[in-house]
C-alpha positions as CSV (number, residue, x, y, z in Angstrom):
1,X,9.9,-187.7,22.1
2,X,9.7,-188.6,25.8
3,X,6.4,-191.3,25.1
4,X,6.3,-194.3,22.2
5,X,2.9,-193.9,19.8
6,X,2.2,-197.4,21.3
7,X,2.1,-195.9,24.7
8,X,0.2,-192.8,23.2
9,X,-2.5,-195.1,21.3
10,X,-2.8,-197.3,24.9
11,X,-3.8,-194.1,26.7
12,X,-5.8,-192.7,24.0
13,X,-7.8,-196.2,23.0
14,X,-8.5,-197.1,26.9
15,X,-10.1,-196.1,30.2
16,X,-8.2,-194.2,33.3
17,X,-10.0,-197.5,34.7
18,X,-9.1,-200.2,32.1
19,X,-5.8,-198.7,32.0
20,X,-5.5,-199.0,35.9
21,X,-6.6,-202.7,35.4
22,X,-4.1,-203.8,33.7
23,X,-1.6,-202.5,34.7
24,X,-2.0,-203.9,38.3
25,X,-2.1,-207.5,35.9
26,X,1.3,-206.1,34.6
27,X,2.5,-205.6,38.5
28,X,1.4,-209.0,39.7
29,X,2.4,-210.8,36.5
30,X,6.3,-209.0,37.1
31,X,6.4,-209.6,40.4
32,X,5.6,-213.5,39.5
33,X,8.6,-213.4,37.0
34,X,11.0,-212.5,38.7
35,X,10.4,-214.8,41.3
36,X,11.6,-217.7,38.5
37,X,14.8,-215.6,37.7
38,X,14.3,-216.2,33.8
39,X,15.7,-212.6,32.7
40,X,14.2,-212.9,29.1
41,X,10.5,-213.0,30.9
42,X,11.6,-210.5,33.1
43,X,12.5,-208.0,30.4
44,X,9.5,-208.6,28.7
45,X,7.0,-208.1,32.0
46,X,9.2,-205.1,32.6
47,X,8.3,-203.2,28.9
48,X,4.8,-204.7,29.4
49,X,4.7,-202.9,32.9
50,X,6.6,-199.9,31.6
51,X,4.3,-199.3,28.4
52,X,0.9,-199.6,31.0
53,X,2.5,-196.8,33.5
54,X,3.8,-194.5,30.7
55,X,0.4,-194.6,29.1
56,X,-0.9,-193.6,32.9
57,X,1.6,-190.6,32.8
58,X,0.5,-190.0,29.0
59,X,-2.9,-189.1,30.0
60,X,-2.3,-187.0,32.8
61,X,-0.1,-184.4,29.9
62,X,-1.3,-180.9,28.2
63,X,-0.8,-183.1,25.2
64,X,-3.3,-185.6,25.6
65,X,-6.0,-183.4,27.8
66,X,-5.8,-181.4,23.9
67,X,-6.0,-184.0,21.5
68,X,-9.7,-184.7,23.8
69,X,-10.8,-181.3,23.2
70,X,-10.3,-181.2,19.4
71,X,-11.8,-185.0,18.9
72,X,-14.9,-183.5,20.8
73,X,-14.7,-180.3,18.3
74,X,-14.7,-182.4,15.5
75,X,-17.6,-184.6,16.4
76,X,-19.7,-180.7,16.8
C-alpha cells in the first residue's frame, strides 16, 4: 500500500483548494523549522508536509477518481 488511510481520508474529506492551502502552511511552517535546527520539529513538519503532498498525489489516482463515481452512484 503505497498511501496511509490518513493520507487517503485527507484527500477524500478536503478540497483540491483546501488541500493546496495547507499544504503551502506545511511548506512555510518546514521551512521555519529548520531554520531553528530542532530535529524533533523538523521530523514532525516533515510528516506533516509529507501527509498534505501524498494526499495531493492521492487525488490525482484511478483509485480515488473511482471511489467519486460510486459515492455519486450511491447518492442516485
Amino acid at each position: 500500500m503505497f498511501f496511509t488511510d490518513y493520507q487517503k481520508n485527507l484527500a477524500y474529506n478536503l478540497k483540491k483548494s483546501e488541500l493546496r492551502k495547507k499544504y503551502k502552511a506545511s511548506e512555510k511552517e518546514l521551512k521555519q523549522v529548520a531554520r531553528t535546527g530542532n530535529e524533533v520539529s523538523l521530523i514532525k513538519a516533515m510528516k506533516k508536509h509529507g501527509n498534505f503532498e501524498y494526499a495531493m498525489l492521492f487525488q490525482k489516482t484511478p483509485e480515488f477518481k473511482g471511489h467519486k463515481v460510486r459515492c455519486v452512484n450511491d447518492k442516485i
